[in-house]
C-alpha positions, 0 to 999 in steps of 0.5 A: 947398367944391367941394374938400371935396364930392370929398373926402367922397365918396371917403372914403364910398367907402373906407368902404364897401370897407373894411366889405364881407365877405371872398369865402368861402374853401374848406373844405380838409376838406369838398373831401377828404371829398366826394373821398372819397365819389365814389371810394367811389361809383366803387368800388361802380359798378365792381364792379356793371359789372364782367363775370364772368371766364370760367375754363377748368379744366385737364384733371386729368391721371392720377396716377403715385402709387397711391391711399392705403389706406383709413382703418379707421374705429374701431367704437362699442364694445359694453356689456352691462347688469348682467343680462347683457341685449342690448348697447348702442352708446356714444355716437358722438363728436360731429366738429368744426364746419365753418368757414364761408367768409371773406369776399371777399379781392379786394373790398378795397385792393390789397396795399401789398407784392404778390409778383408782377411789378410794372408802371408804368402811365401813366394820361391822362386825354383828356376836359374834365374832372375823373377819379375812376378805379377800377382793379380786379385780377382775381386772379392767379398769385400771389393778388393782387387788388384795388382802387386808386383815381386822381383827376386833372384835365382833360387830366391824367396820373397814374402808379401802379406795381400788379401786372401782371395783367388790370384792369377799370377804371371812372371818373366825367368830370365836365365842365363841362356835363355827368357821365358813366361810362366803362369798360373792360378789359385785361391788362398783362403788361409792365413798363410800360403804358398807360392812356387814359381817355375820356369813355366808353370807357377803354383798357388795354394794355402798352406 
């Protein structure tokens, strides 16, 4: 009797194992579309802090080559009514609509191909958590600009070969305890440079 009581009890046990639920598993696709959603989010905070970039005009220098003669603009011509009355101007021709501008060229993905030199940028990440970076491409020489987004982990690293040109860059630090947005500005014009994101403040410069 006292060899059977054990024996119930442990088989009561296993039961109760054998019928508790599975620990929930992860849903691959709702991880991605919430990445998805903060990069996007990144992109419209980086492009609000983003500051204005000063253009200095050049001093248009004298041409040598003398100044086209002017167009001689052809005159409506004149008609007389059948009883010989004042004459009357045709009618003028109606010109061509004016296009409207296109919409932001730069406010898009950087270009998979660019014409310009190319740089290889090795992005750190120096803070406890997790990194949604915006990286943003002032228009350069070659017309290229645009955006490129990163995601990195904890004190992770990331590689991206882009234009070399001068970038805003803007990210989300999700830590542990707490959220916060860095930001910051600079220009590579090397073949390899050097991004390092804090929980506040991101560094560019070229190696």
């Amino acid at each position: 009797m006292k060899t059977i009581v054990p024996m119930i009890a442990a088989a009561l046990l296993l039961g109760s194992a054998a019928c508790a639920p599975a620990p929930p598993t992860a849903d691959p696709a709702q991880i991605q579309a919430s990445a998805v959603a903060a990069a996007s989010t990144m992109v419209a905070l980086t492009q609000q802090a983003m500051p204005t970039p000063t253009l200095e005009l050049p001093t248009p220098l004298p041409s040598p080559t003398p100044l086209p003669s002017p167009t001689l603009v052809e005159l409506p011509t004149l008609s007389f009514g059948a009883t010989g009355g004042a004459p009357v101007l045709g009618a003028p021709t109606v010109g061509a609509s004016v296009p409207t501008s296109s919409a932001d060229a730069c406010n898009a993905p950087l270009p998979p191909a660019p014409d310009g030199p190319l740089t290889t940028i090795r992005i750190s990440n120096q803070t406890n958590g997790e990194v949604v970076l915006s990286l943003y491409l002032y228009k350069t020489l070659f017309g290229e600009c645009g955006y490129r987004g990163v995601n990195m982990s904890a004190h992770g690293s990331a590689t991206v070969v882009v234009p070399q040109g001068c970038y805003f860059a803007g990210a989300f630090v999700t830590e542990p305890k707490k959220q916060t947005k860095a930001f910051g500005n600079g220009c590579i014009s090397a073949e390899k440079g050097t991004i390092t994101v804090g929980p506040e403040v991101i560094s560019i410069a070229s190696n």
